[in-house]
MARBA-3410 file (N, C-alpha, C, O; in Angstrom, 1 decimal):
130
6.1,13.6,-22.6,6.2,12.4,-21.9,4.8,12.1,-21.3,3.9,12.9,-20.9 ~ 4.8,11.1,-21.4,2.8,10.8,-21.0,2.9,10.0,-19.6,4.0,9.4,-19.3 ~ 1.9,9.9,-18.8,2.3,9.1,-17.7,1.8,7.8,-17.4,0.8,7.4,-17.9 ~ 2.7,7.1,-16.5,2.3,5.6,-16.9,1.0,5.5,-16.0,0.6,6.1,-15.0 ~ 0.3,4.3,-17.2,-0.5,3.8,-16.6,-0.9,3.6,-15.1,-1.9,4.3,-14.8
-0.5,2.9,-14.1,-0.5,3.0,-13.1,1.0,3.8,-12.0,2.0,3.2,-11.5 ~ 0.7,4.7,-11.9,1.7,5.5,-11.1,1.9,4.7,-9.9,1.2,3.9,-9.3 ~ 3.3,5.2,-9.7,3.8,4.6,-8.6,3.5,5.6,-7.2,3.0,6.7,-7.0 ~ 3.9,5.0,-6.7,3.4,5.6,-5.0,4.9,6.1,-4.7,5.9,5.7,-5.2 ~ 4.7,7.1,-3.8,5.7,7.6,-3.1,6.4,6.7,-2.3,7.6,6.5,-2.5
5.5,5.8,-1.1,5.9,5.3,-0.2,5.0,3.7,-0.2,3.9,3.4,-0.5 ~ 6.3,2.7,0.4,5.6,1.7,0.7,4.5,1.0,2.0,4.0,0.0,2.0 ~ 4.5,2.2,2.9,4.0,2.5,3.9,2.2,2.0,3.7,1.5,2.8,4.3 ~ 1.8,1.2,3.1,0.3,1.4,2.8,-0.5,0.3,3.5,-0.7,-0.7,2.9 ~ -1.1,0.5,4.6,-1.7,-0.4,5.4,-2.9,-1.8,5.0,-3.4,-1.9,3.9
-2.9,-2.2,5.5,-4.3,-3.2,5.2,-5.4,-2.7,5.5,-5.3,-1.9,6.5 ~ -6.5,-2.8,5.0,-7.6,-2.1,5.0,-8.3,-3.2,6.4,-7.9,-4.3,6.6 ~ -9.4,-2.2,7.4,-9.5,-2.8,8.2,-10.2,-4.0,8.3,-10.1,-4.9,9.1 ~ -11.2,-4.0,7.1,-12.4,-5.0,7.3,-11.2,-6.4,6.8,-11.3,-7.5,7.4 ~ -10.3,-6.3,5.7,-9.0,-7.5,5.5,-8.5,-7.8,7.0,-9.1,-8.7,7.5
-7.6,-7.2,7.8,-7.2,-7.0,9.0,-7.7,-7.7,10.2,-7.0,-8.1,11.2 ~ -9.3,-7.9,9.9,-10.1,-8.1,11.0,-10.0,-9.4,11.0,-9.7,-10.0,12.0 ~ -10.3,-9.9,9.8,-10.1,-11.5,8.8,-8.9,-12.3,9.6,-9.0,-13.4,10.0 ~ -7.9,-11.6,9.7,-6.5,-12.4,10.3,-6.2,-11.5,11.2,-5.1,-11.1,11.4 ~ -7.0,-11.2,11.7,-6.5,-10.5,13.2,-5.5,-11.3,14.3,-4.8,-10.8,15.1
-5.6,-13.0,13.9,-4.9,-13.6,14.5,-3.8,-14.2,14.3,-3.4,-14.9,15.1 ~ -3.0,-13.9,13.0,-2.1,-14.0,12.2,-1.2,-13.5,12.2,-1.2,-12.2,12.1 ~ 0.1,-14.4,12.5,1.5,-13.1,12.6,1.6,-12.9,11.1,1.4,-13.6,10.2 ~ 1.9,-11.3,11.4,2.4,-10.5,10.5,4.0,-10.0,10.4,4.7,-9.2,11.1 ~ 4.4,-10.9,9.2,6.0,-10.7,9.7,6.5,-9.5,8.8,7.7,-9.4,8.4
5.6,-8.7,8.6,6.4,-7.1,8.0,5.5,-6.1,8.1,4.9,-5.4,7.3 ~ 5.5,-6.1,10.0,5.0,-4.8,9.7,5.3,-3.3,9.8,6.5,-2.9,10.1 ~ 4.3,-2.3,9.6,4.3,-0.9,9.6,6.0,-0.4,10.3,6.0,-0.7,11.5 ~ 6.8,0.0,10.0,7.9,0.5,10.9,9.5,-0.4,10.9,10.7,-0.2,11.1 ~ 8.1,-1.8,10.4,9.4,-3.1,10.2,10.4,-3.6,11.9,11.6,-4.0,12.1
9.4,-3.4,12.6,10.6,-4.0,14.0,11.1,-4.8,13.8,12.3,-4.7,13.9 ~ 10.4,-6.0,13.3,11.2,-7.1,12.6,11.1,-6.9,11.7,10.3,-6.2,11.1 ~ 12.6,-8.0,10.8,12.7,-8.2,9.6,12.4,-9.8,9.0,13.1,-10.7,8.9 ~ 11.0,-9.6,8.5,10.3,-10.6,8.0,11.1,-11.3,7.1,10.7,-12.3,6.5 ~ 12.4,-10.9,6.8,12.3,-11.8,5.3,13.6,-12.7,5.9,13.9,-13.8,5.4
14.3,-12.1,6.9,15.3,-13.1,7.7,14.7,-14.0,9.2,15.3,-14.8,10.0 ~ 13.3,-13.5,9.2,13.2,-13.9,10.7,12.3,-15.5,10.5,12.1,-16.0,9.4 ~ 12.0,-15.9,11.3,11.3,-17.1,11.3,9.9,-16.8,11.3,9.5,-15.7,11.6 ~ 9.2,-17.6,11.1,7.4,-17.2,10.2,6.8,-18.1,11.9,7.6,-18.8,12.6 ~ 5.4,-17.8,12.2,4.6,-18.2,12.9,4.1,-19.3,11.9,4.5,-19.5,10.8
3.2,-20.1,12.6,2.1,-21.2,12.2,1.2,-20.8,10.9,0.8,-21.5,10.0 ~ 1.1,-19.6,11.2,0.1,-19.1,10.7,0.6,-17.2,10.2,1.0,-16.4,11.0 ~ 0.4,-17.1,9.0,1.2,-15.9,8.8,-0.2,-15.2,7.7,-1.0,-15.9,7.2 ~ -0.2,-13.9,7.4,-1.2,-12.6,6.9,0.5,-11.7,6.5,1.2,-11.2,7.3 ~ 0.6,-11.8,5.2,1.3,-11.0,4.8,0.8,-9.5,3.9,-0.2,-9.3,3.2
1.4,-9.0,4.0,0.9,-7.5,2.9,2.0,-6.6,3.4,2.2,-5.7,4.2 ~ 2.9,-7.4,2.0,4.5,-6.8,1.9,4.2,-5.4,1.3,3.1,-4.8,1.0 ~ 5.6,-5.1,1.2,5.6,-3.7,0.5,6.1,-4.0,-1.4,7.0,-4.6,-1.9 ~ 4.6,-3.1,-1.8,4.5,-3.7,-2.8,6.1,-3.4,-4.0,6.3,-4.0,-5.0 ~ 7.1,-2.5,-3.5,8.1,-2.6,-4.5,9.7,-3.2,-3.7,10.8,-2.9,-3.6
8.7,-4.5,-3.3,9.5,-5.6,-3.3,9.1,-6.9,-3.3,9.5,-7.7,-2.5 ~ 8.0,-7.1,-4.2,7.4,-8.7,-4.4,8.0,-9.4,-4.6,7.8,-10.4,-3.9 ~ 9.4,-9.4,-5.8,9.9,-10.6,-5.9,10.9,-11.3,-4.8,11.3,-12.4,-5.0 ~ 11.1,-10.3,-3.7,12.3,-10.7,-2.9,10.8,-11.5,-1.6,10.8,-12.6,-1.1 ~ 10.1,-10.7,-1.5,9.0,-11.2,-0.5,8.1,-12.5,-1.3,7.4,-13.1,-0.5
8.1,-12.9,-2.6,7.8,-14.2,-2.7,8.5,-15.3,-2.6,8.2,-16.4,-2.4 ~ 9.8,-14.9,-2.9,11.2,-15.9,-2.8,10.6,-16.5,-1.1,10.1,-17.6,-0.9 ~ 10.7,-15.3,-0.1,10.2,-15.9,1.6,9.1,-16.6,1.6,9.0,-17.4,2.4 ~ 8.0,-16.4,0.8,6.9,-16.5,1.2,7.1,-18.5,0.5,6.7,-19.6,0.8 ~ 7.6,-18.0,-0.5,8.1,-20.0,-1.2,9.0,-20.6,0.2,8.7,-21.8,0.5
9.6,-20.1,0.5,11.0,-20.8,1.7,9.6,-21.3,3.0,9.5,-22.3,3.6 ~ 8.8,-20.4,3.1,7.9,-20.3,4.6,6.7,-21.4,3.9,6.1,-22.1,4.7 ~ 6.5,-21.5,3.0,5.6,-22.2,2.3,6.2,-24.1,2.2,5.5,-25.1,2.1 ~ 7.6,-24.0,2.2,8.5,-25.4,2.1,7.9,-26.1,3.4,7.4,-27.2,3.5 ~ 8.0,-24.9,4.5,8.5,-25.5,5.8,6.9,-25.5,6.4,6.6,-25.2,7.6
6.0,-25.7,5.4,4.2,-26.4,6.0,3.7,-25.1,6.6,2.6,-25.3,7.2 ~ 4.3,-23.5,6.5,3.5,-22.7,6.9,2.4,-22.4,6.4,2.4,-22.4,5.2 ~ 1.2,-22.1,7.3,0.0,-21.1,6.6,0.4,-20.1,6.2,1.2,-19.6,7.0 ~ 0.1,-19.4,4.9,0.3,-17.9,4.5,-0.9,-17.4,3.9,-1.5,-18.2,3.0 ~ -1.6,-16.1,4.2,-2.6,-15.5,3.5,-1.6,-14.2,2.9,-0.9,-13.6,3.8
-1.4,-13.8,1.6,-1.0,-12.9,1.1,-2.0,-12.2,0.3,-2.9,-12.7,-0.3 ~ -1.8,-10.7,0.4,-2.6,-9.6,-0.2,-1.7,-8.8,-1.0,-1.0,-7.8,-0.6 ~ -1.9,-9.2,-2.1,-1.4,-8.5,-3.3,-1.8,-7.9,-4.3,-2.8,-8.5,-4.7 ~ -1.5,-6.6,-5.2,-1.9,-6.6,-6.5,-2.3,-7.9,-7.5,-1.5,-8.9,-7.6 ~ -3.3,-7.9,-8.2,-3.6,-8.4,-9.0,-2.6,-8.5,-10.1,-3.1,-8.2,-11.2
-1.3,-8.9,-10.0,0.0,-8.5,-10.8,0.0,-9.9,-11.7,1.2,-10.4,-11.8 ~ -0.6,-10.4,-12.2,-0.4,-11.6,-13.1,0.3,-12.4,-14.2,0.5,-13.5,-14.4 ~ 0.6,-11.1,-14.8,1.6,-11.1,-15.4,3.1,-10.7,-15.3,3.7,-10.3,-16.3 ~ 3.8,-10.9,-14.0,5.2,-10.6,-13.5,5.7,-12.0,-13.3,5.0,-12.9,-12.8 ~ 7.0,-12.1,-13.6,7.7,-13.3,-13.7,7.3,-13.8,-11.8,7.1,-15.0,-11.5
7.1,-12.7,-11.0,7.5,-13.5,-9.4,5.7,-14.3,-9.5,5.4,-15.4,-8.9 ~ 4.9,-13.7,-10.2,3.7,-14.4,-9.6,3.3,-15.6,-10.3,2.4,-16.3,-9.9 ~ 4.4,-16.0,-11.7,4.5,-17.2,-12.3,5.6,-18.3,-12.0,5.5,-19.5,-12.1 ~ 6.7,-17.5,-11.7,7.7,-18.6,-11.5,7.9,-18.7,-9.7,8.9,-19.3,-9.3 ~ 7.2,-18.3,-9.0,7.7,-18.1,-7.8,6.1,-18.6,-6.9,5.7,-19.8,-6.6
5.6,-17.7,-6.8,3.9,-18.1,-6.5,3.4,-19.2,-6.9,3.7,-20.3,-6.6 ~ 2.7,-18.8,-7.3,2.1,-19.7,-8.5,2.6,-21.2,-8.5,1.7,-22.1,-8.4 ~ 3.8,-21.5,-8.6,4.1,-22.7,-8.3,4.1,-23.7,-7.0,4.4,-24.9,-6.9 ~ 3.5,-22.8,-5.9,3.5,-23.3,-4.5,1.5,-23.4,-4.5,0.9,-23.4,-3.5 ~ 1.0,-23.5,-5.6,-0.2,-24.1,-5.7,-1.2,-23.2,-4.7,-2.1,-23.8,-4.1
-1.1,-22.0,-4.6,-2.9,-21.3,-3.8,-3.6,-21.1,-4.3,-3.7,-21.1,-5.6 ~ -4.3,-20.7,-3.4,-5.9,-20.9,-3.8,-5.9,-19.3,-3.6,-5.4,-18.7,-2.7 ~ -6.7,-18.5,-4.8,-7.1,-17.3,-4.9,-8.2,-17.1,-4.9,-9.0,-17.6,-5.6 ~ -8.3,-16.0,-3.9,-9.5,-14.8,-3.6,-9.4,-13.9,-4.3,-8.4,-13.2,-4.2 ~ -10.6,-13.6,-5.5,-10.4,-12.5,-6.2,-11.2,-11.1,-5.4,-12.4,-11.1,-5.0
-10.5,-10.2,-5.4,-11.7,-9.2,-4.5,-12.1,-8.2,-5.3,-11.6,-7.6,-6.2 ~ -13.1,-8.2,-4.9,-14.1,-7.2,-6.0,-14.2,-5.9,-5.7,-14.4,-5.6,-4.5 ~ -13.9,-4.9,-6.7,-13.3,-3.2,-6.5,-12.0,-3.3,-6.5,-11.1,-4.2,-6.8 ~ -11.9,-2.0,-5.7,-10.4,-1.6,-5.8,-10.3,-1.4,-4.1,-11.1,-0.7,-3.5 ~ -9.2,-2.1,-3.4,-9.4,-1.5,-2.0,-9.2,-0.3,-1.7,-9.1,0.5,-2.7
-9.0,0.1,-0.4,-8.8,1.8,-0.1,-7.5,1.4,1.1,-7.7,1.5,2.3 ~ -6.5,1.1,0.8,-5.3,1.0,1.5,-5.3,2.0,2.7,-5.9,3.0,2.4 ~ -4.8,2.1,3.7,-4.4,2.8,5.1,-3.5,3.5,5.2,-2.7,3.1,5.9 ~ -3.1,5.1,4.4,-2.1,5.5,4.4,-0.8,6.0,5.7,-0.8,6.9,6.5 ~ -0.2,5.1,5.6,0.9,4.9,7.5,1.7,5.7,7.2,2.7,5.5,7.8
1.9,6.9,6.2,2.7,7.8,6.7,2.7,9.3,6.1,3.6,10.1,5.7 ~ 1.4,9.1,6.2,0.6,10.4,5.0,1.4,11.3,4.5,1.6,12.5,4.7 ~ 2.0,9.9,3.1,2.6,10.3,1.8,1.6,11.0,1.0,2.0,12.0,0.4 ~ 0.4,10.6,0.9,-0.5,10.6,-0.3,-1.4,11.5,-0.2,-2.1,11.2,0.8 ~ -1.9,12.5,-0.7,-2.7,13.8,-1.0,-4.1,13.7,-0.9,-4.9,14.3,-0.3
-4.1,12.7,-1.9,-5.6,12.3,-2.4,-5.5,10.8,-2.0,-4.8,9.9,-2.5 ~ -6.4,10.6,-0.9,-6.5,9.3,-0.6,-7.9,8.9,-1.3,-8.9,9.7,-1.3 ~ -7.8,7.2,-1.9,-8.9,6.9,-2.5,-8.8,6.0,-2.6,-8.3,5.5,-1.7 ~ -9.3,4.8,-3.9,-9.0,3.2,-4.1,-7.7,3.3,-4.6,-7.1,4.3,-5.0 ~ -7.2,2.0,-4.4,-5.8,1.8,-5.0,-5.7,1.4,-6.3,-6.3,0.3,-6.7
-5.2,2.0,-7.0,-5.2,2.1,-8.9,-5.0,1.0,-9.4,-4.4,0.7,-10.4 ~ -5.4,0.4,-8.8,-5.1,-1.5,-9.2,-6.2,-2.5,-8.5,-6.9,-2.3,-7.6 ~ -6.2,-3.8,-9.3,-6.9,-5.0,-8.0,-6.5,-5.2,-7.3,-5.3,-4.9,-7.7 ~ -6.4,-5.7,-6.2,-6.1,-6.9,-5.2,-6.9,-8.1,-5.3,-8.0,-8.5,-5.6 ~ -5.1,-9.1,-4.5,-6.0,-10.2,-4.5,-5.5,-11.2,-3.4,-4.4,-11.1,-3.0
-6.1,-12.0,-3.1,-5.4,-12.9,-1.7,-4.9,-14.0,-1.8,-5.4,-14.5,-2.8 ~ -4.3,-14.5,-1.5,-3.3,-16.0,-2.3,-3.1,-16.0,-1.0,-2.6,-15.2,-0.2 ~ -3.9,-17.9,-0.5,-3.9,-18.7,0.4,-2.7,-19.9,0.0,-2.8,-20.7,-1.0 ~ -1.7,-19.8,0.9,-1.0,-21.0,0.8,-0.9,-22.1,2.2,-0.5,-22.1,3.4 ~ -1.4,-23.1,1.3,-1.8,-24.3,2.5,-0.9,-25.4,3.1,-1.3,-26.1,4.0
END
């Protein structure tokens, strides 16, 4: 058995890198670290910085389209995942503007799952919705 291309993570626990963080320091974040609240039933601020957990995009773009209806700001930080039905039929269709970021980030491990901390085995990328 050979292993996949991009391995999956133990845990969804993986923070925003700080110099991202600093960027929307002023931005509710409706899913964070521990989850007090539950972003995907709760109501969105004015202004929202999301960086869901990455193995559940398509349920967290479904919100991010509903929060997108109702005239919210959203900054989302995602894999460079381009080819998944949520980032074509779901994203994508609510018209943002993408920030491609250059390298690979070094995510914030929140619950030291991970052995070898380093870049994340993928791009990121930011999708502004206006």
């Amino acid at each position: 058995m050979t292993d996949p291309y991009i391995k999956k993570s133990k845990s969804d626990n993986w923070g925003t890198p700080q110099h991202i963080k600093e960027r929307f320091k002023d931005y509710y974040d409706p899913c964070p670290y521990k989850y007090e609240i539950d972003g995907l039933t709760s109501e969105w601020k004015e202004y929202n910085f999301v960086n869901p957990p990455y193995s559940k995009l398509s349920v967290w773009s479904l919100k991010i389209q509903e929060e997108y209806k109702k005239n919210k700001k959203i900054v989302l930080l995602i894999p460079a995942r381009t080819d998944t039905k949520y980032f074509h039929d779901i994203l994508l269709k609510c018209n943002p503007t993408i920030e491609y970021i250059k390298g690979r980030l070094k995510y914030v491990d929140l619950d030291n799952s991970s052995k070898n901390m380093g870049a994340a085995p993928f791009p990121s990328i930011l999708m502004f919705f206006n």
